[in-house]
C-alpha positions in Angstrom: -129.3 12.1 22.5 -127.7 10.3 25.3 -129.3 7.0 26.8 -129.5 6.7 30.5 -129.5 3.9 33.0 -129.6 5.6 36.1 -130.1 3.6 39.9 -132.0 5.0 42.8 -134.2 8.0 40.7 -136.7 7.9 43.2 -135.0 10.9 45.5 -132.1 12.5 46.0 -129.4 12.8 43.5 -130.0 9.5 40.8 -133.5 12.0 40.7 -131.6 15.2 39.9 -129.7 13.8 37.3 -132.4 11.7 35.5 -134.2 15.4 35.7 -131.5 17.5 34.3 -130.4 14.9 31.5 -134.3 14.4 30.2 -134.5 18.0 30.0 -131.9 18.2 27.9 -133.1 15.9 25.6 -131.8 12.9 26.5 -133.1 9.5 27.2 -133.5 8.2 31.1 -134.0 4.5 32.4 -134.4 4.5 35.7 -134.5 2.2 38.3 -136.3 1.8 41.5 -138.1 0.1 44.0 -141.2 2.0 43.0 -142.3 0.9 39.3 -145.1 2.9 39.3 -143.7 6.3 39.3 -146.1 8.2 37.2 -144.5 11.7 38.4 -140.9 10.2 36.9 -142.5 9.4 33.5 -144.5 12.6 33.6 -141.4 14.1 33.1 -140.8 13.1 29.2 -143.5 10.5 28.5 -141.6 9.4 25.3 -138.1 9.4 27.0 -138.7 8.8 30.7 -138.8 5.2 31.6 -139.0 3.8 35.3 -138.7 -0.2 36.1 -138.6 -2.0 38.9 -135.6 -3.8 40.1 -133.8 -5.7 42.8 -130.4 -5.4 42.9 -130.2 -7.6 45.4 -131.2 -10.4 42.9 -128.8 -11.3 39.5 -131.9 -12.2 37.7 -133.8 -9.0 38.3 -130.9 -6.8 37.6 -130.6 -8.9 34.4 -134.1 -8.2 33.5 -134.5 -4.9 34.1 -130.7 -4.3 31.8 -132.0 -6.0 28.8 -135.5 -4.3 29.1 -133.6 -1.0 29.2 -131.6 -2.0 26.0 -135.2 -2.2 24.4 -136.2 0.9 25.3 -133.5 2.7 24.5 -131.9 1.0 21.7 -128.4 0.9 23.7 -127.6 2.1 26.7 -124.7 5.0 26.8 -124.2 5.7 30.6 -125.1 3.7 33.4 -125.2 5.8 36.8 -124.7 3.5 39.8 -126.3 6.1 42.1 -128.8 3.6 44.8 -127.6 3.1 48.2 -128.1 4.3 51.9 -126.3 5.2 55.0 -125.1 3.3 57.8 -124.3 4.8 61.2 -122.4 3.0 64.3 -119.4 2.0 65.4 -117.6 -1.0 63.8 -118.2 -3.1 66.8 -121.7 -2.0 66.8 -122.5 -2.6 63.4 -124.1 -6.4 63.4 -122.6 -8.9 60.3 -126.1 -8.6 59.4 -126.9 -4.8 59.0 -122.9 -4.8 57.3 -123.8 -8.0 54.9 -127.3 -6.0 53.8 -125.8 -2.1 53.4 -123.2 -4.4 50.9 -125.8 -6.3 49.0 -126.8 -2.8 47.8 -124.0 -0.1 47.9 -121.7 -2.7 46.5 -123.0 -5.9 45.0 -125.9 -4.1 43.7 -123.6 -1.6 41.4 -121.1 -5.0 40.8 -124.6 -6.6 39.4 -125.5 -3.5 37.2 -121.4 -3.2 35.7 -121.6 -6.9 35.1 -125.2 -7.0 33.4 -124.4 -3.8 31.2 -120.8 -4.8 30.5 -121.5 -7.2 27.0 -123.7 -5.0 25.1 -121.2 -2.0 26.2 -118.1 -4.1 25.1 -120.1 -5.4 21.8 -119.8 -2.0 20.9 -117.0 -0.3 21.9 -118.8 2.5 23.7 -120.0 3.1 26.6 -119.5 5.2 30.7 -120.1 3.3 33.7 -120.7 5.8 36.7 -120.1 5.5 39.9 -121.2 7.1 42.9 -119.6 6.5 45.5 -118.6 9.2 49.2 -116.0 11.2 50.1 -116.6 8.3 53.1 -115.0 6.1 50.8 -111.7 8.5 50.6 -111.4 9.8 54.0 -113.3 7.6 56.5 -114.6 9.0 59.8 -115.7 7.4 63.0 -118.9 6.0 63.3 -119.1 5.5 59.6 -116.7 2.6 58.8 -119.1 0.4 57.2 -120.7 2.6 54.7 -117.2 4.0 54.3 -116.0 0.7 53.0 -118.9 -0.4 50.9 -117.8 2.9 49.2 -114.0 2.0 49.3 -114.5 -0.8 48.0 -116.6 0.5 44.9 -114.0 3.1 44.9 -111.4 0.1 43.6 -113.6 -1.4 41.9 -114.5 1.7 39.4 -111.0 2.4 39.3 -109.6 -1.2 38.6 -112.3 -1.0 35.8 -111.2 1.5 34.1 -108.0 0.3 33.4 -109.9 -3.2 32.2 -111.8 -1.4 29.7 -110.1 1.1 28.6 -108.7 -0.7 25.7 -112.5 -1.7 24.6 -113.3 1.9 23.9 -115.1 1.8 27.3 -115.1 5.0 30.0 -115.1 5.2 33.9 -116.1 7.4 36.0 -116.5 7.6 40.2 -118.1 10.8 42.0 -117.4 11.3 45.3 -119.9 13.6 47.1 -119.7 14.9 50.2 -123.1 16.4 52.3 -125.9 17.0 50.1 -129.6 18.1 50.5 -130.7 14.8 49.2 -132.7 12.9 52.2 -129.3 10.9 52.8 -128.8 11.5 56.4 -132.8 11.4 57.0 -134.5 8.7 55.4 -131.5 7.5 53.8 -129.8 6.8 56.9 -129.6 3.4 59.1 -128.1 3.6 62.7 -126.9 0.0 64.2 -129.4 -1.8 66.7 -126.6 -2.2 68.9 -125.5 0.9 70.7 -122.7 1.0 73.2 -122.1 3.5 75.7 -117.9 3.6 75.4 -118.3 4.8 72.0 -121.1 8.1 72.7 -118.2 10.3 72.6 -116.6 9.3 69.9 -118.2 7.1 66.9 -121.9 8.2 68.1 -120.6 11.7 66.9 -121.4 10.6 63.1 -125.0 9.4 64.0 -125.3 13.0 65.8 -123.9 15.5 63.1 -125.6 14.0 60.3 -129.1 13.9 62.0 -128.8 17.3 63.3 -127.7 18.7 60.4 -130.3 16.9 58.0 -131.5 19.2 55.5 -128.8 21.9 55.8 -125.8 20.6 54.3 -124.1 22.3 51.4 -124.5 20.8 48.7 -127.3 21.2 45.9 -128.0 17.9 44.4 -129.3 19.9 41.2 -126.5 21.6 40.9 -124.5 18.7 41.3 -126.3 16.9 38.7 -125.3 19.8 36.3 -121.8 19.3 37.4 -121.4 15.6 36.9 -123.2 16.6 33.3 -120.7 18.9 32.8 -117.9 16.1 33.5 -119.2 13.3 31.7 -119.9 15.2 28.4 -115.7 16.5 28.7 -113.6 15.3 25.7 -111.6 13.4 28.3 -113.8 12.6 31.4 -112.2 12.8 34.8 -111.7 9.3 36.6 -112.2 11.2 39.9 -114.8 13.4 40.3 -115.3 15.4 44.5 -118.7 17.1 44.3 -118.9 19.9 47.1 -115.9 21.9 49.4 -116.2 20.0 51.8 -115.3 16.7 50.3 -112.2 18.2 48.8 -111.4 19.4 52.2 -111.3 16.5 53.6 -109.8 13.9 50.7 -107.1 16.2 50.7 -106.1 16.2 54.4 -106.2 12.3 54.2 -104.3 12.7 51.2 -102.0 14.8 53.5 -101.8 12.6 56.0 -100.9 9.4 53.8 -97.9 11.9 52.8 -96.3 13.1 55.9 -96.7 9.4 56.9 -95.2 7.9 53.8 -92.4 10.3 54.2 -92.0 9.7 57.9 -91.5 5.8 57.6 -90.0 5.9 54.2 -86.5 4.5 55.7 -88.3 1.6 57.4 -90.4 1.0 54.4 -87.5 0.6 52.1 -85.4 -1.7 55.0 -87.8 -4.9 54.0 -85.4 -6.0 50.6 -83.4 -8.8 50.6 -79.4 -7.6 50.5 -78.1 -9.7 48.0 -75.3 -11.6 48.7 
C-alpha cells in the first residue's frame, strides 16, 4: 500500500488520481479548501482522508503535513497538483493578480516539499510530484504568468532532484497539456486590466481556452492511470508530458532552442578571454 499526500483533490486531476490510487488499495490524504468532503471520504472510509489547508500560510501547510503523517503512518508520495490559471497579457496582468497565482502554483508546492522533506529524508524514501504545464515548457502569449509560476516549479523539481537523490529520495514533474479537468472554466482567472493593442494577439489565450472549455483532449482519468503507471516504474521518469498535444509543442520549442543555439553558436563561443 502506497501512502498519498495529494493537493487540490477537490476537481480535476489531484481528484482522478486520489480516485484511481484508493481503488487500488492505496492510502489518499488529500488536501483542500473544502474539509468537509464527505463524497472524497465516501470513497474508502478507512483510507480516504480529506483536510483542510492553506497553502498560502507555513503554519497550516505544517499542520495539515504532520496530521497526514498520523494518518498514514508515513507519507510515500506527495502530489503537488493545486493551482489555477491565469489569462492576460504581461502588461495586463496586475503585481497583485501575478503575486497571488504565485502564492499558490508556486510557494504553495515550495511549502508542501519543505514541510514533507524531514520525515522523507529521516527515512530515506520518498517521491515528491509535481505538476506543473506544458506552459511552463513552451510559453504562449497571453499566458506568461501562469507559464512562469510553472517554469519556475519546473526548476525547482528538477534542481531537487539532483539535491535528494543521494538521500534515497525521487522526483518527478508532469507536464500536462489541455485536459477535461474544469481548468480553463472555473479554474481560469483573466486580468482586470484588458487592453485593446493586445485583442489580436495575447487575448487569443483567454479566447481558445474558453471556447474550447470542456472539449480538450485529454482524459484526466486516463491521465491519472498514466502518471500511476510512471511513478510505480523501477526507474521513474524526471519528465513526464501527459497528452499529444503537449509533446507537440515542448518539442517545437525544443526545436527552436536548437536551430537557435546552432545559428549563434560562433557568437556564443566569441565571449572567452584569448589568453595572452
Amino acid at each position: 500500500m502506497t501512502n498519498w499526500l495529494i493537493t487540490g483533490v477537490g476537481t480535476g486531476l489531484g481528484r482522478a488520481l486520489a480516485e484511481a490510487a484508493l481503488a487500488r488499495g492505496d492510502r489518499v490524504v488529500g488536501l483542500s479548501r473544502n474539509a468537509d468532503d464527505a463524497d472524497f471520504r465516501a470513497l474508502a472510509p478507512e483510507r480516504a482522508h480529506v483536510l483542510g489547508v492553506d497553502l498560502r500560510d507555513e503554519a497550516s501547510v505544517a499542520d495539515a503535513v504532520a496530521r497526514a503523517e498520523i494518518l498514514t503512518g508515513g507519507i510515500d508520495r506527495l502530489v503537488n497538483n493545486a493551482g489555477y490559471g491565469l489569462v492576460g497579457a504581461i502588461e495586463e496582468v496586475s503585481l497583485e493578480e501575478a503575486h497571488a497565482l504565485f502564492e499558490i502554483n508556486l510557494f504553495g508546492a515550495l511549502r508542501m516539499i519543505r514541510a514533507v522533506l524531514p520525515a522523507m529524508r529521516a527515512r530515506a524514501a520518498g517521491h515528491i510530484v509535481n505538476v506543473t504545464s506544458v506552459s511552463g515548457l513552451a510559453p504562449w502569449a497571453g499566458t506568461g504568468i501562469y507559464g512562469a509560476s510553472k517554469y519556475a516549479l519546473e526548476c525547482i523539481g528538477q534542481t531537487l532532484a539532483q539535491e535528494v537523490a543521494p538521500l534515497g529520495l525521487r522526483v518527478t514533474n508532469v507536464a500536462p497539456g489541455g485536459m477535461r479537468t474544469g481548468f480553463a472554466a472555473s479554474g481560469l482567472a483573466v486580468a482586470a486590466r484588458v487592453i485593446a493593442d493586445y485583442e489580436d494577439g495575447a487575448h487569443f489565450a483567454r479566447r481558445s481556452l474558453t471556447q474550447n472549455a470542456g472539449r480538450e483532449s485529454g482524459d484526466p482519468v486516463r491521465a491519472a492511470k498514466a502518471i500511476l503507471t510512471a511513478l510505480d516504474a523501477p526507474e521513474p521518469p524526471l519528465h513526464l508530458l501527459l497528452g499529444e498535444d503537449a509533446l507537440h509543442y515542448a518539442a517545437d520549442q525544443q526545436a527552436l532552442l536548437a536551430r537557435q543555439m546552432e545559428q549563434w553558436e560562433t557568437l556564443s563561443r566569441s565571449i572567452a578571454f584569448e589568453e595572452a
